[in-house]
N, CA, C and O of each residue as an XYZ file, in Angstrom:
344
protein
N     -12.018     -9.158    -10.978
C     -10.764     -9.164    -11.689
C      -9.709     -8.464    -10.830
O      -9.697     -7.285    -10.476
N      -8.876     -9.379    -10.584
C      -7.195     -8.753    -10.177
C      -6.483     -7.346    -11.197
O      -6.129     -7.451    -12.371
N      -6.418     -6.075    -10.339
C      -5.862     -5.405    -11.366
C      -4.565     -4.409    -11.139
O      -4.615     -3.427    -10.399
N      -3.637     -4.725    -11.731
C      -2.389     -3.495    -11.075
C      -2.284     -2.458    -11.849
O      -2.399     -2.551    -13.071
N      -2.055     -1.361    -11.239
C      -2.439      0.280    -11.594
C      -1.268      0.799    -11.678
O      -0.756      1.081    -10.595
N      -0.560      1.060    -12.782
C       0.437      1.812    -12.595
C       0.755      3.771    -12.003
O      -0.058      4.682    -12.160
N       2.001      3.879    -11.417
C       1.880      5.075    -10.604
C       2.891      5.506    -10.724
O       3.709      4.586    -10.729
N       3.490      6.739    -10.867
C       5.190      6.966    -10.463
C       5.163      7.575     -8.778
O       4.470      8.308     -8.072
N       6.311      6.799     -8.696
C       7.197      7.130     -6.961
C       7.457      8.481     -7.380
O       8.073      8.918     -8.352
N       6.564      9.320     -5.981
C       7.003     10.738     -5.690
C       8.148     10.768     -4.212
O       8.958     11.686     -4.081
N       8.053      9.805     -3.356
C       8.189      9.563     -2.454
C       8.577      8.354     -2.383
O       7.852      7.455     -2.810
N      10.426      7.969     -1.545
C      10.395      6.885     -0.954
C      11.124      7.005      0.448
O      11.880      7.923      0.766
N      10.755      5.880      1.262
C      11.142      6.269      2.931
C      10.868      5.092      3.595
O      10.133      4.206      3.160
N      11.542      5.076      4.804
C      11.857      3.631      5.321
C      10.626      3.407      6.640
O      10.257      4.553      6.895
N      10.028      2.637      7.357
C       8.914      2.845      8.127
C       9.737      2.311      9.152
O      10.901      1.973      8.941
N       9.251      2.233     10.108
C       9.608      1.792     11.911
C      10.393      0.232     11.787
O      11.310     -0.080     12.545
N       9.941     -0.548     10.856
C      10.069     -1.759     10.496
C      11.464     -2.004      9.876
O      12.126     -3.001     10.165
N      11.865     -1.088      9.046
C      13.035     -1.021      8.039
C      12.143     -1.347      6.480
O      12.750     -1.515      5.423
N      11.064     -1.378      6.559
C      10.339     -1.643      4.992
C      10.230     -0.634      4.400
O       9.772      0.387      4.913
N      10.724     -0.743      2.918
C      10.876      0.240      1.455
C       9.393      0.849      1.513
O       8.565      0.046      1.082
N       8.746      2.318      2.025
C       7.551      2.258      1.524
C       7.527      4.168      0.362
O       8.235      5.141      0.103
N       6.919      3.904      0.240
C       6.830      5.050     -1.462
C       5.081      5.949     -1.207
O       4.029      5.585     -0.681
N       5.412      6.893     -1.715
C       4.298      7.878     -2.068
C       4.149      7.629     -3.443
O       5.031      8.200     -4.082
N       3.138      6.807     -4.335
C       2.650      7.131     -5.600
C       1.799      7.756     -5.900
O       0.882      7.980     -5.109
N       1.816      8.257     -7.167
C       0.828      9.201     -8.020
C       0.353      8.591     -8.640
O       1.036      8.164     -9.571
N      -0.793      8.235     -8.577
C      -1.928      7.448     -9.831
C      -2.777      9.023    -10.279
O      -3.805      9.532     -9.830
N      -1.570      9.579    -11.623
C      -2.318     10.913    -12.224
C      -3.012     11.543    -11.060
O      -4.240     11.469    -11.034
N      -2.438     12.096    -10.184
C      -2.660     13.297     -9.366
C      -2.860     12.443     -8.193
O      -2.348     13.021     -7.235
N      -3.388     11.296     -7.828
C      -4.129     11.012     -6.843
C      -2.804     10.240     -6.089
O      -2.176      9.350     -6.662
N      -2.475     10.724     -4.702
C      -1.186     10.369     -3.911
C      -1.746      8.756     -2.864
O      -2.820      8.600     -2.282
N      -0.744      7.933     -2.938
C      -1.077      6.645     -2.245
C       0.467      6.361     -1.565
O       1.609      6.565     -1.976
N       0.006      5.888     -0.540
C       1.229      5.230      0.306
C       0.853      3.903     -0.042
O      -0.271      3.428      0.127
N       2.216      3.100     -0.722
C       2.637      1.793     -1.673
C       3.819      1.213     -0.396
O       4.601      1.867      0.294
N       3.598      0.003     -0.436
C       5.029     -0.543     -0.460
C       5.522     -1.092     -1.023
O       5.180     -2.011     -1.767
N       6.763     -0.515     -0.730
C       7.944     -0.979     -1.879
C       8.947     -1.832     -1.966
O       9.944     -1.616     -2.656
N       8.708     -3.187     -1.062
C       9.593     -4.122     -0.811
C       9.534     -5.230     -1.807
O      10.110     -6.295     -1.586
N       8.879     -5.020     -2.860
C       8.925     -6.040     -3.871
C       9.510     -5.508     -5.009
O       9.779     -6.221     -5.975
N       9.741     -4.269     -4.978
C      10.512     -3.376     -5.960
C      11.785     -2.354     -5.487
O      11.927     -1.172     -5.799
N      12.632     -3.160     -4.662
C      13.595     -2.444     -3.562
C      14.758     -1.252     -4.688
O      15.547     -0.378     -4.327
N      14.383     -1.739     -6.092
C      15.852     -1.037     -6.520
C      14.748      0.487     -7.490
O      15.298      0.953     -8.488
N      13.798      0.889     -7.226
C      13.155      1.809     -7.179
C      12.957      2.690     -7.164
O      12.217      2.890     -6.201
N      13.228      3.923     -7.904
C      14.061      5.156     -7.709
C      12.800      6.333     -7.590
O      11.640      5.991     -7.818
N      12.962      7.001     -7.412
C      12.153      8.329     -7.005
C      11.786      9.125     -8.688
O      12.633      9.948     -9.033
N      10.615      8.896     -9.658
C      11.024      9.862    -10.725
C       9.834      8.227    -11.847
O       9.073      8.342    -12.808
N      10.209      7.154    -11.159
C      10.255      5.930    -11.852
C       8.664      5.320    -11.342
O       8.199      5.398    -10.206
N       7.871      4.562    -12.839
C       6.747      3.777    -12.557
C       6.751      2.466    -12.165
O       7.598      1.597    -12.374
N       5.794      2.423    -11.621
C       5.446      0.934    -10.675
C       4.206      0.520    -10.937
O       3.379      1.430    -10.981
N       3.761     -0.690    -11.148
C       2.397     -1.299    -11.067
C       2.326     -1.506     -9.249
O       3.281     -1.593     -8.477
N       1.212     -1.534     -9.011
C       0.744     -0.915     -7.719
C      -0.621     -2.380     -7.922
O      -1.496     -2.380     -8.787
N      -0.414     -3.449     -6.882
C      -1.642     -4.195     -6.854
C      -2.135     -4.683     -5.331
O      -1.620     -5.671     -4.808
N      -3.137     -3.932     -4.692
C      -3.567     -3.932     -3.111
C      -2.087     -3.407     -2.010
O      -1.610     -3.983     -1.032
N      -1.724     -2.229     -2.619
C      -0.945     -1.700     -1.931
C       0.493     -2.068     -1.939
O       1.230     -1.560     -1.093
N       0.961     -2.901     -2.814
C       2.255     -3.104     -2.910
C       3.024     -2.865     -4.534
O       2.753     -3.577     -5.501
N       3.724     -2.054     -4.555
C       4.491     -2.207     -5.708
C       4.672     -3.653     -6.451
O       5.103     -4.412     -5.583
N       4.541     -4.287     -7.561
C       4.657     -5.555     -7.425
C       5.787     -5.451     -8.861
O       6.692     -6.285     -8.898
N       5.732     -4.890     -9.477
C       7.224     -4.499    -10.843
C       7.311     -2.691    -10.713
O       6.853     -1.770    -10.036
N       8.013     -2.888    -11.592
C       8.290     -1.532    -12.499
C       7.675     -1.904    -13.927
O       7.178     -2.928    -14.395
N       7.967     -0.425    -14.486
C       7.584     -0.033    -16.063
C       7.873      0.892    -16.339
O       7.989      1.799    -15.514
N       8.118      1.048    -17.664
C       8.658      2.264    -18.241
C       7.665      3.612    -18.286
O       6.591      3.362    -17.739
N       7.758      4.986    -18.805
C       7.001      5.929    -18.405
C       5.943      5.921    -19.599
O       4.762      6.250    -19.485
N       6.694      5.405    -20.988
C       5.358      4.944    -22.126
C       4.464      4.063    -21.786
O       3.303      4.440    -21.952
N       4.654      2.719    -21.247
C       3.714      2.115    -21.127
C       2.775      2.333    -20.396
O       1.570      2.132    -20.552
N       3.750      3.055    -18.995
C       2.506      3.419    -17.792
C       1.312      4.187    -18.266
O       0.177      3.797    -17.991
N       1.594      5.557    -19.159
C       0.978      6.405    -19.713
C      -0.486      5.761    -20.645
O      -1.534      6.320    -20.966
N       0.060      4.245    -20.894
C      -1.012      3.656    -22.298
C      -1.834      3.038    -21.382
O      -3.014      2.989    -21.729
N      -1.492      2.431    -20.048
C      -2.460      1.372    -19.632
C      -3.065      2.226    -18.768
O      -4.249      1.910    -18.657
N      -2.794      3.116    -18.144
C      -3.082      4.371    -17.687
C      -4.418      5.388    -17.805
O      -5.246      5.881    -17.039
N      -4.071      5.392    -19.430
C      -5.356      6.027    -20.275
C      -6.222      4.891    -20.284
O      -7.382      5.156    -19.970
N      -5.968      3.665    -20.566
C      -6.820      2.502    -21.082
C      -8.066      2.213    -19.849
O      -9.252      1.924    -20.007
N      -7.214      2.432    -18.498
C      -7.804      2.262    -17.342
C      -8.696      3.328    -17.074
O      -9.795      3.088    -16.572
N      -8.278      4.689    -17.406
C      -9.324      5.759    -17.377
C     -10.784      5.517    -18.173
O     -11.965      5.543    -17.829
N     -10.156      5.301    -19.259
C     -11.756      5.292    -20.650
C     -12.730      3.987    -19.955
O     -13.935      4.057    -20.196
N     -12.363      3.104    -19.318
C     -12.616      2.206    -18.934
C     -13.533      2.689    -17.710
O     -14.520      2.087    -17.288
N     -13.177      3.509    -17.380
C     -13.821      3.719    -15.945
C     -13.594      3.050    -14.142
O     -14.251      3.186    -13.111
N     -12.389      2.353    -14.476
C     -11.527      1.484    -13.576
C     -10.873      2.419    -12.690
O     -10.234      1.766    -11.865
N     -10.735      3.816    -12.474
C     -10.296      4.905    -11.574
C     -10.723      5.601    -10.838
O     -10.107      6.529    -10.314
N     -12.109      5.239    -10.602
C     -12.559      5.749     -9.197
C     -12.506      5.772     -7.895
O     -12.915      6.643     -7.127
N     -11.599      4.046     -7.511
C     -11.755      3.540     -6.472
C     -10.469      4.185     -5.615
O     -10.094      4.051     -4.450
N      -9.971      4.955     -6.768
C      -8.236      5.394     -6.278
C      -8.618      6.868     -5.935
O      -7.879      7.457     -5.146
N      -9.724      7.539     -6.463
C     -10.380      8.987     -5.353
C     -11.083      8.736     -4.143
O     -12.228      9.094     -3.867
N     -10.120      7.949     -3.303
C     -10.704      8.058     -2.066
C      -9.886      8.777     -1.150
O      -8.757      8.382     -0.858
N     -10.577     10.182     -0.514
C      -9.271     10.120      0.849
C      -8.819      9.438      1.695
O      -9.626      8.557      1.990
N      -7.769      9.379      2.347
C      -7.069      8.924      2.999
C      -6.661      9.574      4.344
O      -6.699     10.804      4.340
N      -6.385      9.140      5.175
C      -5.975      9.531      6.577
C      -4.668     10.144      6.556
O      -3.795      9.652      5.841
N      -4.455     11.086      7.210
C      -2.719     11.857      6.720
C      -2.383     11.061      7.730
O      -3.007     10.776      8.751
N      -0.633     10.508      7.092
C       0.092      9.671      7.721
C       0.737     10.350      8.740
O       1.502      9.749      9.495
């Protein structure tokens, strides 16, 4: 199953390329997203997040519901992985 994870932008910043890319928080856990499918994107604001790209926005209620739904579920493990510091 295809699944997008919502996250809020802690972080946004431009790469070598000129591409929109973002620091999200999936509940504590920090991911470098890009953000060229969601260019008007503000720093504070949620995003569904699907194989590394921002693909919408959402409001901070809903993120919070599908959020939990994805936790009880057990669908949040794959997002505790470390990562290489950029």
């Amino acid at each position: 199953m295809c699944l997008g994870v919502p996250g809020q932008v802690v972080e946004i910043t431009t790469d070598v390329l000129g591409m929109n890319m973002g620091k999200v928080s999936f509940g504590g856990i920090v991911k470098e997203v890009c953000l060229a499918y969601t260019s008007n994107v503000q720093v504070g604001e949620y995003v569904i997040v699907h194989v590394g790209f921002a693909i919408s926005t959402i409001d901070e209620e809903e993120a919070g519901k599908v959020f939990e739904l994805l936790r009880e579920m057990g669908d949040l493990e794959e997002l505790d992985v470390s990562q290489p510091e950029a």
